[in-house]
N, C-alpha and C positions, 0 to 999 in steps of 0.2 A: 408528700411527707414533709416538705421545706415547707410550707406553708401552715400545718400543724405545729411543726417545732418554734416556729416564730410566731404563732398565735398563742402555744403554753407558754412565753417566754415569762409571761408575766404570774408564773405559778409558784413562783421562791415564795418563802415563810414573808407575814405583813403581820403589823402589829398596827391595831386598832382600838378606840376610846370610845365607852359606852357608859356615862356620866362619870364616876371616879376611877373605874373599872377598866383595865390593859388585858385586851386579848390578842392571841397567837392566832393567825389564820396562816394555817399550812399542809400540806395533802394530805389527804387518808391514809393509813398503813395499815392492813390488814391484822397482821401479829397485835399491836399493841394497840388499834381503836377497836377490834370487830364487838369486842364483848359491850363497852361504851356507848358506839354506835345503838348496840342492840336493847341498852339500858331508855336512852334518849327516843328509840321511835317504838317503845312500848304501846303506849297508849291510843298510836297512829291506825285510823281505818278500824278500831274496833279491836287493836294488836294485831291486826293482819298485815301490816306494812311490809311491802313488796323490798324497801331499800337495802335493809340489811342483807336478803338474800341474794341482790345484785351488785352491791357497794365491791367487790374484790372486781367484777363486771367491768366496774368505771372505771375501779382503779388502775388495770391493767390496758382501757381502752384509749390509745392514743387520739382520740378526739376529747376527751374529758380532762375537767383539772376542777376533778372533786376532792374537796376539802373540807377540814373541818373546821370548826374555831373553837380554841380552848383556854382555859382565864391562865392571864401569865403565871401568877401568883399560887398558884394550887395545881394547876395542869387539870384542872377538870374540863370535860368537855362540855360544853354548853350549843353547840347548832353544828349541824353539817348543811353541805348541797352542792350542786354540783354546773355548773356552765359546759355547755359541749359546743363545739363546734358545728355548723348544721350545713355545708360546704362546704366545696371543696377550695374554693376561694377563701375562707373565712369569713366571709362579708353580713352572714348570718349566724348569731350566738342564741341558745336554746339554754335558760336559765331553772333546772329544776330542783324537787325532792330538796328542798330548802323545810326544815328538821330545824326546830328547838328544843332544851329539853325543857321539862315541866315545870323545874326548879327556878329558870331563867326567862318564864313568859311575864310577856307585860311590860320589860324593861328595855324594848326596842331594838332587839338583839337581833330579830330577823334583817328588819330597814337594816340596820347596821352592815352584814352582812350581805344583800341581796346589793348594796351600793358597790359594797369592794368589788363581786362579779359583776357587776355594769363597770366599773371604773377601767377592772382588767380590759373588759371586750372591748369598750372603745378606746382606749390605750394599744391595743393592738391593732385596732381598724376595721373594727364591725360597723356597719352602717345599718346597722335592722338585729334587735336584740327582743327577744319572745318570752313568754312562759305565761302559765294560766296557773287558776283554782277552779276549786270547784262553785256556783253561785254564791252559796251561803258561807263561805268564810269569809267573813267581813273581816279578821284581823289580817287575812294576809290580801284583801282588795286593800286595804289602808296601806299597804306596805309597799306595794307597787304603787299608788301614790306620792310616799315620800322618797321614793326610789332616786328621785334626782334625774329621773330620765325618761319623765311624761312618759308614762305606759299607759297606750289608750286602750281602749277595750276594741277588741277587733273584731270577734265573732262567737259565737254561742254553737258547742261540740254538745251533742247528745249521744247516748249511751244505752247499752245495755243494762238492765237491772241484775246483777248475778246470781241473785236468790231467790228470782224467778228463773231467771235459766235452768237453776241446777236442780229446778224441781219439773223440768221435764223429762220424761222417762230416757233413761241411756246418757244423759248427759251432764250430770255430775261426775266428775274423778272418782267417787266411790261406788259409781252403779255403775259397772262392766258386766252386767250379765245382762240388759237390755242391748240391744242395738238403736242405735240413734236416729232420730229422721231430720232434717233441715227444717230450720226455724218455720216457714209457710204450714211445711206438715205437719210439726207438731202441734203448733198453732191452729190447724184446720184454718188457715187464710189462704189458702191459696186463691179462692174462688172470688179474694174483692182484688185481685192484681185487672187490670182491663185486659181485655184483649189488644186492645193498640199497645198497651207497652210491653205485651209479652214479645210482642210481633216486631219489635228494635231491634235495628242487628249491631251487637256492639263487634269494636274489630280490641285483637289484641296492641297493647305498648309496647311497640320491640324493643326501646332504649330508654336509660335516662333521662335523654334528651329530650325528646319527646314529653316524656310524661310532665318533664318542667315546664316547659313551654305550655302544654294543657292546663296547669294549676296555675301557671300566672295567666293567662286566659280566664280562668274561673276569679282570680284575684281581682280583675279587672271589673268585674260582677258582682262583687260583695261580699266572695268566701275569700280565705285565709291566706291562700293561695300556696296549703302543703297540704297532704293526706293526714288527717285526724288518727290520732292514734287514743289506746284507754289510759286519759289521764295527760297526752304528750303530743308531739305533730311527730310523725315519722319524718326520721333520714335518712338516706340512702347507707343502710346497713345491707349486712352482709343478708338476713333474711326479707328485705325488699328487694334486691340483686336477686335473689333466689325463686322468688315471683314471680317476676318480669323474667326470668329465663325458661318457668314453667308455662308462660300462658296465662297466671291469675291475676295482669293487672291491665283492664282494658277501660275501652272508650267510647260514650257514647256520641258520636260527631252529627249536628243537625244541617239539614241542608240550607234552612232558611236565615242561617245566619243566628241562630241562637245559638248563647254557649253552650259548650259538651256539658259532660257526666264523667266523673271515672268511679271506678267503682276496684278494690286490690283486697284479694286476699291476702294477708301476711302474717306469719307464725310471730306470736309474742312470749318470746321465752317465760315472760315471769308467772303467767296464769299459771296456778296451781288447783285451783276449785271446779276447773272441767276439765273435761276428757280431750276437746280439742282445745289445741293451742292457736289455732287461727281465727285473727279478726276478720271480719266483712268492714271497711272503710268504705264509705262514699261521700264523694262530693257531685252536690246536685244543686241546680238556683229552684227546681222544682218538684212537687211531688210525683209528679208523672214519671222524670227522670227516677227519681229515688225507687218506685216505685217498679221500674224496670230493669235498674239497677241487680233489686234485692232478687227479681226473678230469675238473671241470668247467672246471680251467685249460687244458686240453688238446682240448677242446670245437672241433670245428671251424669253429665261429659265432666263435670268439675271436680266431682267424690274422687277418682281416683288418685288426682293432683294434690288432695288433700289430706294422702294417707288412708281414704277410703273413709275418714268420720264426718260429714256432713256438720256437725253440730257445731259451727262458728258462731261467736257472737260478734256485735254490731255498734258499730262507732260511725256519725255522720256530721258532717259540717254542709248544709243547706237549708232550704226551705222545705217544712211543714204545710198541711192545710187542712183545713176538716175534712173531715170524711174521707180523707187519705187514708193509705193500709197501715203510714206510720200509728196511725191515733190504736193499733189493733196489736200494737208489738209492747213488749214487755221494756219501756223507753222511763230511763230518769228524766222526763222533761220537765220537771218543777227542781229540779239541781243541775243544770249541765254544767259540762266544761268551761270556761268563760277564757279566751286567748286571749292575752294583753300583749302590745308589742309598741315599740320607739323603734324609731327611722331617722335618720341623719338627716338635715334638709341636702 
């Protein structure tokens, strides 16, 4: 918790200049930004934006120092977003949900903004500061360019498509009188998984520690070196705690010296458009792995860990390849997640 309180230190109210233009960046407050908030991420995801329903979320989560920024002179709000903490050391800042509003595009309000949250993290003593988009926003890859803190591109997260999910039988939130089956089955894929990768025996992650140690391992490889989450990298929350103490976050360890796999179930509170709330995350350098991965997520020793609904969807930071089962899954691979991240030398 000391390590928290001295990494928000740098959360007081900041006034900043955006050509003639003086704005207030200061925390969120539920009572008097929520309706604001909800005014500005209208148009977000299609008006499905996730933030507003979780903004009270950050505000009250002592890892975050979400903020907003609002013009001195009128008090409108014009951007929110939020920096969290992403260890327990602070050494790691996770930059998200970075919100303009529509009135205020074009006049560099995000860069503006997205710099004060870098300035904070390294000001407190981050040495590795993260966030992505999706491929095709190019305004906000420009932004992380002017960022002032070389955001390289790190890795490419692919995804579930949702609107193919929720048109499989039982597993949309509005179809409760199907019963669900796991992604393989409903897909009728089972039959392209091989035999040798069903036949991996992955072991469970008993700790934290562990699991870190595994991702920087896979970092070391090419991936990210954190579990991909929809849209974000997972931290070690209260529902990734809660995984790792059920069983659903394991490992696939090779003997010949090639790096693991891991593969974690984890509840994401904000899905609202299916029936389950757990993701299937994996990291893998190959399809074989991914591909064994997705087998033993689908295990039927797993349903009941799961609440009893099989119907997870699927987030993955590794390697592709043809004729993989990926190419057979309902995957945004022509838009994924794209990780940008600075490192201190």
């Amino acid at each position: 918790m000391m390590v928290l309180q001295m990494l928000l230190a740098c959360t007081s109210t900041s006034s900043l200049m955006s050509g003639t233009d003086i704005f207030k960046v200061r925390p969120f407050s539920s009572p008097q930004d929520k309706d604001n908030l909800a005014e500005i991420c209208k148009d977000v995801w299609n008006g499905k934006d996730y933030l507003p329903n979780i903004a009270p979320a950050f505000e009250q989560d002592p890892s975050c120092d979400f903020v907003i920024m609002e013009h001195e002179k009128t008090g409108e709000m014009v951007a929110a977003g939020n920096r969290r903490i992403f260890d327990e050391k602070g050494k790691v800042i996770w930059i998200e949900s970075i919100r303009v509003s529509t009135k205020f595009k074009g006049r560099g309000i995000a860069t503006v903004l997205m710099k004060e949250l870098c300035k904070r993290s390294r000001e407190a003593g981050a040495k590795e500061i993260l966030s992505c988009t999706v491929d095709d926003n190019y305004a906000m890859k420009k932004v992380f360019g002017k960022a002032g803190v070389a955001m390289n591109h790190r890795s490419n997260v692919q995804f579930s498509e949702f609107q193919k999910l929720k048109s499989l039988p039982g597993w949309s939130a509005m179809d409760s009188d199907r019963q669900p089956r796991n992604i393989l089955k409903a897909l009728d894929v089972e039959h392209l998984v091989q035999e040798e990768a069903k036949s991996e025996h992955w072991k469970i992650i008993e700790s934290e520690k562990e699991l870190k140690s595994l991702l920087e391992t896979l970092r070391n490889h090419g991936m990210s070196g954190h579990l991909p989450g929809l849209g974000k990298l997972l931290w070690f929350s209260d529902e990734l705690r809660d995984s790792i103490r059920k069983g659903l976050v394991r490992k696939l360890c090779k003997k010949n010296g090639d790096p693991p796999a891991v593969m974690a179930l984890v509840k994401d509170p904000s899905i609202k458009s299916l029936r389950s709330k757990y993701v299937c995350t994996v990291v893998a350098t190959t399809a074989h792995d991914f591909d064994s991965a997705l087998w033993e997520a689908c295990k039927g020793e797993i349903v009941p860990l799961l609440d009893g609904n099989p119907a997870f969807c699927l987030v993955f930071d590794g390697a592709s390849s043809p004729g993989s089962l990926i190419e057979s899954l309902p995957i945004s691979r022509e838009n994924p997640f794209v990780i940008y991240g600075w490192q201190s030398d």
